[in-house]
C-alpha positions in Angstrom: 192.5 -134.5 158.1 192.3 -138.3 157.9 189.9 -140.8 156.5 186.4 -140.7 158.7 185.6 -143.9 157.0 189.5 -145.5 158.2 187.9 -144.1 161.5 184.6 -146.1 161.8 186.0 -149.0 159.9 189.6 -149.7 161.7 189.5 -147.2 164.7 192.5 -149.6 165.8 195.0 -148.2 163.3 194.6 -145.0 164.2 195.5 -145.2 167.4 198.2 -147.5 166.7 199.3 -144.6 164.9 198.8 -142.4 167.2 201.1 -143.9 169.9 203.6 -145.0 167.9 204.2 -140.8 167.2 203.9 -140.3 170.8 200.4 -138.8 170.6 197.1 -139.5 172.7 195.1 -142.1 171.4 192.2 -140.7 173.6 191.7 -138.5 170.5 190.5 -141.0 168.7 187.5 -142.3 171.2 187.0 -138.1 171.2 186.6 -137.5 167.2 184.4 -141.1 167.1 182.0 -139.7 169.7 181.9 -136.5 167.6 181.1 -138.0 164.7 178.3 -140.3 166.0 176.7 -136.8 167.7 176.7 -135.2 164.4 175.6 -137.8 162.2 172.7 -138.0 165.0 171.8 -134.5 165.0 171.9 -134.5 160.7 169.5 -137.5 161.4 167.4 -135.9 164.0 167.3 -132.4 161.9 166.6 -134.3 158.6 163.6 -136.1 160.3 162.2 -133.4 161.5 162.6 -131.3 158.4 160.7 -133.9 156.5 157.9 -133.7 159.2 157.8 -129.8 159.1 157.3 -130.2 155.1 154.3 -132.9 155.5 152.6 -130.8 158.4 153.1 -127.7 155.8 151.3 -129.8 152.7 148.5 -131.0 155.5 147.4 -127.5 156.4 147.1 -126.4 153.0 144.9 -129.1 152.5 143.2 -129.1 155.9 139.5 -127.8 156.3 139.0 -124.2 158.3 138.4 -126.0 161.5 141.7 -128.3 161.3 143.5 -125.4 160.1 144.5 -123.8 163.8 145.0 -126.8 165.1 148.0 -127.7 162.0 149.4 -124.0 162.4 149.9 -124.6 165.4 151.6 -128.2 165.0 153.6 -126.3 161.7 154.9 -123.7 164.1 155.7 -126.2 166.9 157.8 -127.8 164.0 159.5 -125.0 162.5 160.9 -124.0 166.3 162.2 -127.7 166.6 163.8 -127.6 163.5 165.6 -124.5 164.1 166.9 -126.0 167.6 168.0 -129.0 165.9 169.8 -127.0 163.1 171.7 -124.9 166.0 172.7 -128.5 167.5 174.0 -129.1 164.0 176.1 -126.3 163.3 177.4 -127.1 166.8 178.1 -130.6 166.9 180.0 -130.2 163.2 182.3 -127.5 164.8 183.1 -129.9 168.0 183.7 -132.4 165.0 185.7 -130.2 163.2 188.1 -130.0 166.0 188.0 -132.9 166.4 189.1 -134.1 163.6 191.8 -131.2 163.3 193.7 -132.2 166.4 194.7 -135.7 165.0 197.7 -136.3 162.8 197.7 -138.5 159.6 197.8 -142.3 160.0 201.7 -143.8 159.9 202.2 -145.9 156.9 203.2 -148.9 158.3 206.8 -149.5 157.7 207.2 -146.6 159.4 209.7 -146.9 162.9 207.7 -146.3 166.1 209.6 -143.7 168.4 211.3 -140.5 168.2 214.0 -138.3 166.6 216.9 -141.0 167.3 214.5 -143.9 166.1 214.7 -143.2 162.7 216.3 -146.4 160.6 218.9 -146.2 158.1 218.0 -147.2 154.6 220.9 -146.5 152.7 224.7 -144.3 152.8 226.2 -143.1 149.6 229.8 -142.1 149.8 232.9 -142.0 152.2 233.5 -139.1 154.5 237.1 -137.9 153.5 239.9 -138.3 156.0 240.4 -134.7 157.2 243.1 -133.1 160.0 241.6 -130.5 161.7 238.5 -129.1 159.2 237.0 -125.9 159.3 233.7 -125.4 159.9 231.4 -123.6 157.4 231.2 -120.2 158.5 234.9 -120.1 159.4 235.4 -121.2 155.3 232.5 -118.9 154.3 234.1 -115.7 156.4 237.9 -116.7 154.8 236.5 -116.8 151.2 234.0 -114.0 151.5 230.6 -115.6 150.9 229.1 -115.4 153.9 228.8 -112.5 156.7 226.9 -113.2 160.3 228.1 -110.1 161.8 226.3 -107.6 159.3 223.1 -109.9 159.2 222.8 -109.4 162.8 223.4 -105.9 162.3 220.8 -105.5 160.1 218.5 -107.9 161.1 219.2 -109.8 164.2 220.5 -113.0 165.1 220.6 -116.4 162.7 220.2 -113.7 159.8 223.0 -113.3 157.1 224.3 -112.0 153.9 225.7 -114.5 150.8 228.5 -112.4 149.8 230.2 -112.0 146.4 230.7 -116.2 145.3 228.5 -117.3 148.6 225.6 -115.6 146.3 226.1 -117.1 143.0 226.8 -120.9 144.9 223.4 -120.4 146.4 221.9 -119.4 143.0 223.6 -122.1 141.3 222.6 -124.5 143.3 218.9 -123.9 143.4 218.9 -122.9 139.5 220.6 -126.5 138.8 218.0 -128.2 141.4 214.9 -126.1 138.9 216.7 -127.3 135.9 216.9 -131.1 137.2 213.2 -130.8 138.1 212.1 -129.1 134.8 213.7 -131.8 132.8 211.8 -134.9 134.4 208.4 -133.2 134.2 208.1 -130.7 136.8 205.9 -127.0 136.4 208.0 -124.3 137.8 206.8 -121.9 140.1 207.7 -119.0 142.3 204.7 -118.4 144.4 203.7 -115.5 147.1 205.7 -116.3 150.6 202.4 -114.9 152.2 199.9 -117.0 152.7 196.3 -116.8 154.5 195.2 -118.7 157.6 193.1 -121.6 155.8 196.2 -122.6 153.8 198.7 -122.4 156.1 196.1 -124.5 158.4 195.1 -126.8 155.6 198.9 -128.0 155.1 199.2 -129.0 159.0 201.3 -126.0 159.9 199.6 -124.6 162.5 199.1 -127.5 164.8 201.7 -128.2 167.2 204.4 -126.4 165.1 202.1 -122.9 165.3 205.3 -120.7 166.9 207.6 -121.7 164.4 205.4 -119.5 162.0 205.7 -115.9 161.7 202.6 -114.2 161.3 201.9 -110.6 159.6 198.9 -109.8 162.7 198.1 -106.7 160.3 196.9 -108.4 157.6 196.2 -111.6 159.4 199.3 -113.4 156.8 201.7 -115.9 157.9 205.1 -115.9 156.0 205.4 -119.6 154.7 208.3 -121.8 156.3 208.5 -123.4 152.5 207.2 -123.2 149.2 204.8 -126.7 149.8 202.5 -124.0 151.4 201.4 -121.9 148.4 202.1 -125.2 146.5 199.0 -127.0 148.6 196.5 -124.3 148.3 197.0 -123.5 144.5 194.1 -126.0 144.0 192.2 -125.8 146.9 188.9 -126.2 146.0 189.6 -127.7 142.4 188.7 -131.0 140.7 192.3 -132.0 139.0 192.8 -133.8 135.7 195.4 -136.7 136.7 194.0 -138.8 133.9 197.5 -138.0 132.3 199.8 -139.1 135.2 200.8 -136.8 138.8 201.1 -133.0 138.6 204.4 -132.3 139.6 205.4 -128.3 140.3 208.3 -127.1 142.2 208.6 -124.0 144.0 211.3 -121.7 144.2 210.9 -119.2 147.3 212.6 -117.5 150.2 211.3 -119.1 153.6 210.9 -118.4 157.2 211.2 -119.8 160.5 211.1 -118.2 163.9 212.7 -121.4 165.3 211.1 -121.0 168.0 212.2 -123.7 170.6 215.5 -124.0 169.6 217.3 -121.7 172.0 220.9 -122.3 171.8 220.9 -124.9 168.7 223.1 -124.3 165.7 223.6 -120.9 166.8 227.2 -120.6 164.9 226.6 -120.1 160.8 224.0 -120.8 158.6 222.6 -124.2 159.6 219.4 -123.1 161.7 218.4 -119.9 160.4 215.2 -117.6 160.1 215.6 -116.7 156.8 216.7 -119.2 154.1 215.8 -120.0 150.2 214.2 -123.5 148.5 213.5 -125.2 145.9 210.8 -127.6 146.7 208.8 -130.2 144.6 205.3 -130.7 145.0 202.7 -133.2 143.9 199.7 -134.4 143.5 198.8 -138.0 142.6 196.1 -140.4 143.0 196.3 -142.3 146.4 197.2 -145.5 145.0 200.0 -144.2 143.3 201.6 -142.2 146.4 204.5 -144.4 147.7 205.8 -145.1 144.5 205.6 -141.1 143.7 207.7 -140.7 146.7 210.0 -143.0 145.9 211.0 -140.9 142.9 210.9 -137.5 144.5 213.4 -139.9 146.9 215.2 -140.4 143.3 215.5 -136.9 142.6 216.9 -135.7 145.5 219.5 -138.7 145.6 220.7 -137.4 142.2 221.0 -134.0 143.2 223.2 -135.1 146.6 225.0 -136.7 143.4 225.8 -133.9 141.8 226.9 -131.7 144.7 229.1 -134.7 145.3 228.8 -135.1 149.1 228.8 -138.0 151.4 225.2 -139.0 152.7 222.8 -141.3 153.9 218.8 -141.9 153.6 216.8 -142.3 157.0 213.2 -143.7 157.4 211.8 -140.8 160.0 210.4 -142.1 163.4 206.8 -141.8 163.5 207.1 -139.3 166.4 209.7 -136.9 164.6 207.2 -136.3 161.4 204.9 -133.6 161.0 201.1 -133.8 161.7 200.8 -133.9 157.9 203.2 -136.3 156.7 202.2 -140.3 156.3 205.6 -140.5 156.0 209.1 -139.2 155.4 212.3 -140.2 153.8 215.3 -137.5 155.1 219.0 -137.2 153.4 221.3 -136.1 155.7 225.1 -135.2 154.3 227.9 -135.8 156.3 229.5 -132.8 158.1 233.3 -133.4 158.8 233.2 -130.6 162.0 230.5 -132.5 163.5 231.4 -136.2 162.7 227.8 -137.2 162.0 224.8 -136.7 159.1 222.7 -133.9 159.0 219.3 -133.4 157.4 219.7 -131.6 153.8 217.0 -132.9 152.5 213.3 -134.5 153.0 210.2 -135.7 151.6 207.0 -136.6 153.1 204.0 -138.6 151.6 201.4 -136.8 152.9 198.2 -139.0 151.3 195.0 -137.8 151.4 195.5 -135.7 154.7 196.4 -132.3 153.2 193.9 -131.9 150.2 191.0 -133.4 152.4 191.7 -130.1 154.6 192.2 -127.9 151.3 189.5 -129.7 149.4 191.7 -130.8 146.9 190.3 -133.5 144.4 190.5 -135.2 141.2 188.2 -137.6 139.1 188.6 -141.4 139.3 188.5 -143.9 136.5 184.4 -143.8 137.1 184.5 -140.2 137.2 183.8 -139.4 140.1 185.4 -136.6 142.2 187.8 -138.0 145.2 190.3 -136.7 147.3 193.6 -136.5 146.1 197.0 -137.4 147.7 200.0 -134.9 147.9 203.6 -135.4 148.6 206.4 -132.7 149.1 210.5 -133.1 148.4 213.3 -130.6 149.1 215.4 -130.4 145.7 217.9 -127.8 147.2 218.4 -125.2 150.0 220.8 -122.7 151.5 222.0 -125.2 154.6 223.5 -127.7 151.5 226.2 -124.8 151.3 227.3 -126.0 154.5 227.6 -129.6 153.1 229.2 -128.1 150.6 231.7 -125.8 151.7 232.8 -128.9 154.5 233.1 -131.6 152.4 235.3 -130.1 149.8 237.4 -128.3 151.9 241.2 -128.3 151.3 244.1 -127.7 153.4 245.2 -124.6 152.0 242.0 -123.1 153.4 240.1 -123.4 149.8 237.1 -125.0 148.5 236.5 -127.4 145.3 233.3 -126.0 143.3 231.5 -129.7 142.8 231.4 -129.6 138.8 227.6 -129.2 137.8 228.4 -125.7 139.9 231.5 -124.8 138.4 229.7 -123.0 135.2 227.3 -121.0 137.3 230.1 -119.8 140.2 232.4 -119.2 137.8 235.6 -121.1 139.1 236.5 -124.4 140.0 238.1 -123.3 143.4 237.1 -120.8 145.8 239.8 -118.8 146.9 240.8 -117.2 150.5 240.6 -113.4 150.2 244.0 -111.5 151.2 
């Protein structure tokens, strides 16, 4: 949830912000009203409470003939209160709502517009000259690691088996994303893929991107779309020590998506997928020192694009392409030689205070007081960078380089066609 005091003080910005991700700025006249009813019913139940307590203390006091008259009063009083109370509850929960249905404020360099408004802050590499490339899942059926056709036997379409070498390049690949991670300071994790309601909520997933999630309706679960998830609500409700710098974890998790929406989109091979595994960094970090903190999970994912050796460039998202959570969000997208452009492998989002002000999520300041913390999230590795992979180091013979850092883990430096 956003700031209420950025709301009274600068209602402006937020619904600058609001437009420029192509969302109603009536919201914002809607959550203002909300909160001036409630702080008026706290203030009307508050008054009255303290004139219930005085009218209490006055017929204890009072003499046996003003006594009936001050019951009588004290009773009058005690039915008011209870009204205003009920007006309470109820103008919090319109509040609440309120407050819910508004996404975080844009930082402001972020670009105004939608998915093809992004802006391009960087490209790393050159695309190799290639005559006629194979596609991933033409490589990945050829060298046996992946197969769709027994996936959607078992399971349906966009499901798959990594097969024989396709296994042990996943695991490689997300083992040497832990290890990078581990080594500049992160806690490793592999947390439940089931989460409840109030966490999945508190992280922004159930707003507008609700039907992406699947949900267990048994037990009333929803199978997390990533590990920042479980990440977010590990401290729910907790006072953090940050006195010794950001706590940095990352996750390592299978993940789901119903992809719900995107009827006929990457249908061929593993690109768009309901089930999929990630390693994900997560953070927490005082406000002030957010953008800088995702500038390094930036870092981190640039030197893992390094080591998988792929061509790639960095994109500032368009406010109207990030998620209801995300301040903010810096996407790597490798270049795929079948498809002659860049597609997302990676992205992190600064998500500032909006997440762990749903989860109640805070840490003390220098004057020790509690406040609410910010959190930021950053993909380290993930089953579609096999794709990137397999593409980009095709050769003609209808092989595939192993980049180095995987060669030890695969166990060859060149991926064979099966006779």
């Amino acid at each position: 949830m956003i700031d209420l005091k950025l709301l009274r003080d600068n209602p402006d910005a937020v619904r600058r912000s609001q437009r420029s991700r192509g969302e109603d700025p009536a919201l914002v006249d809607a959550l203002l009203a909300a909160d001036a009813k409630r702080r008026a019913a706290i203030s009307a139940a508050d008054s009255l409470r303290a004139e219930l307590k005085t009218a209490s203390k006055n017929v204890g006091a009072a003499s046996p003939d003003e006594r009936p008259a001050l019951l009588g009063r004290a009773k009058e009083l005690a039915e008011q209160v209870k009204a205003a109370e009920a007006s309470q509850s109820e103008t919090e929960a319109t509040l609440t709502a309120a407050h819910m249905a508004i996404s975080n404020v844009v930082l402001a360099p972020v670009p105004a517009g939608g998915e093809d408004d992004f802006a391009v802050l960087d490209v790393v590499g050159e695309p190799a000259t290639m005559e006629k490339p194979k596609d991933h899942l033409e490589l990945g059926e050829s060298l046996g690691l992946i197969d769709m056709g027994r996936g959607a036997k078992v399971s349906g379409s966009r499901f798959y088996f990594l097969t024989g070498r396709g296994a042990l390049l996943q695991l490689g690949l997300l083992q040497l994303a832990l290890r990078l991670a581990v080594d500049n300071g992160f806690i490793p994790m592999i947390p439940p893929v089931l989460v409840r309601p109030e966490v999945m909520a508190g992280t922004g997933f159930l707003g507008s991107h609700a039907d992406e999630v699947y949900r267990v309706q048994a037990d009333d679960l929803y199978l997390v779309g990533t590990s920042e998830v479980p990440l977010a609500g590990y401290h729910a409700d907790e006072i953090l020590d940050l006195s010794a710098g950001p706590l940095r974890y990352v996750g390592w998790s299978s993940c789901f998506r119903r992809e719900a929406g995107s009827y006929g989109k990457d249908t061929r091979g593993i690109i768009r997928v309901h089930q999929f595994d990630k390693v994900e960094g997560f953070v927490y970090c005082p406000p002030d020192d957010a953008e800088a903190e995702h500038e390094r999970l930036l870092g981190w994912q640039r030197q893992m694009l390094a080591l998988i050796e792929v061509p790639y460039r960095v994109i500032d998202v368009a406010a109207g392409d990030l998620g209801s959570s995300a301040a903010r969000k810096f996407d790597c997208e490798a270049w795929l030689p079948t498809q002659g452009t860049y597609r997302e492998l990676t992205s992190t989002s600064n998500c500032t205070t909006f997440q762990a002000r749903r989860l109640a999520t805070r840490y003390r300041g220098d004057d020790g007081k509690p406040q609410i913390a910010a959190t930021l999230n950053g993909t380290l590795g993930t089953t579609r960078w096999l794709v990137s992979i397999l593409e980009n180091h095709q050769q003609p013979d209808g092989s595939v380089r192993v980049p180095e850092a995987l060669v030890p883990m695969v166990g060859t430096e060149v991926l064979e066609p099966e006779s």
